[in-house]
N, C-alpha and C positions, 0 to 999 in steps of 0.2 A: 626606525628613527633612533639616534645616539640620545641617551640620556642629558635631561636638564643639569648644566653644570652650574652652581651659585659660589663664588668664592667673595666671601664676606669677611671686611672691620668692621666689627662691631662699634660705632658711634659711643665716643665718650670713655674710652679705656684706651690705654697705652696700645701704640702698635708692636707686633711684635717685633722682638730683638733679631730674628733671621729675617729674611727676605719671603715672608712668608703670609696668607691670610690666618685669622682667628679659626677660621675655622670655613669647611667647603663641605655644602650640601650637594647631595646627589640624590634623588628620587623619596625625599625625606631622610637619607643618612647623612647626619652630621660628621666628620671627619675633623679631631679637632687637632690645632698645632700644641706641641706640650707645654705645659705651662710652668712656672718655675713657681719659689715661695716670695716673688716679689711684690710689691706694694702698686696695682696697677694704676692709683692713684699718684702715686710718686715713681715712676717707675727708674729714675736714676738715681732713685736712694737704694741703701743696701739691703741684702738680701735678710729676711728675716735668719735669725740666732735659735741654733739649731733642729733636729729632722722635724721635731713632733712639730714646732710654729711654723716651718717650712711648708711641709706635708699640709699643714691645714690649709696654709694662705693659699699654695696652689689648687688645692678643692675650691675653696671662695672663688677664686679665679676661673678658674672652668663652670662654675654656678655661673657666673656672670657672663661669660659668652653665652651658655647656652639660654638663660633665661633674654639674653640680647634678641636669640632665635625663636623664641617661644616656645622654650624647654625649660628643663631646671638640672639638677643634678639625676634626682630620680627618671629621667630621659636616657641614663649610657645604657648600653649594654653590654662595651667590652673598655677595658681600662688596662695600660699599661703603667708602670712605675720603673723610672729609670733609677738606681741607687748607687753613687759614689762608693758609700762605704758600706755593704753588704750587710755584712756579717755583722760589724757595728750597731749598725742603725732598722736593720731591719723588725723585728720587734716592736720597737719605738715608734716607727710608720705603719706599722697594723695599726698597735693604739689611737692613733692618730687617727688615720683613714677609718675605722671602724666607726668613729662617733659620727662621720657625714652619711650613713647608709645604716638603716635596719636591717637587722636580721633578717633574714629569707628575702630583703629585696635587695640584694650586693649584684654587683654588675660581674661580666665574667673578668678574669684579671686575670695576667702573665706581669710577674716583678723580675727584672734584671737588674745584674750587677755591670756596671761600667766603670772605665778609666778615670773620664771627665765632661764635666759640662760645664754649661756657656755659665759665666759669669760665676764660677765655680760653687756652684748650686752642690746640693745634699742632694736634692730630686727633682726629678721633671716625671711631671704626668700628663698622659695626653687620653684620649677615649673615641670613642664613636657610641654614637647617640642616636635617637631615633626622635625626630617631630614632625608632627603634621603642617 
């Protein structure tokens, strides 16, 4: 039998900018779409002023999906970070990222350097997650 497929908006937060769900469950693995540093309250206002308020706002934001799912951030197990500006801003987005994740419980992580993103974001981070 083919696995349960759930592709969920989450209720009460901006839909995403591609053509895509917040986020799709498979067998309890959350698969989530990446999230930028924007205001998902306001989400045609601008993007938050530079990596480190970027970098957070998009963690607030994947908090928010997944607590939507009955998770929270402490739920990833793997996280990606996409980075405009590498070499730059990299540094700057540890700092950042570090203060949403304790020590010895950080998710696995792979950070790439890219050309461009939507809405010419600093970062997009996206994760898979696990909830019951």
């Amino acid at each position: 039998m083919p696995p349960m497929i759930q592709h969920h908006i989450i209720p009460g937060l901006a839909r995403p900018i591609s053509p895509s769900s917040h986020a799709v469950i498979v067998d309890g693995w959350v698969f989530m779409t990446g999230q930028l540093g924007r205001d998902l309250d306001d989400p045609d206002g601008p993007l938050f002023d530079g990596i480190a308020s970027q970098t957070a706002q998009a963690l607030r934001n994947m908090d928010r999906v997944l607590t939507g799912l009955g998770g929270s951030l402490a739920s990833l197990v793997s996280v990606r970070v996409f980075l405009t500006e590498f070499d730059r801003d990299y540094a700057a987005m540890n700092a950042a990222y570090a203060e949403f994740f304790p020590e010895g419980r950080r998710p696995a992580r792979t950070c790439i350097g890219v050309t461009g993103l939507v809405k010419r974001a600093l970062v997009e981070i996206d994760g898979i997650a696990r909830v019951e």
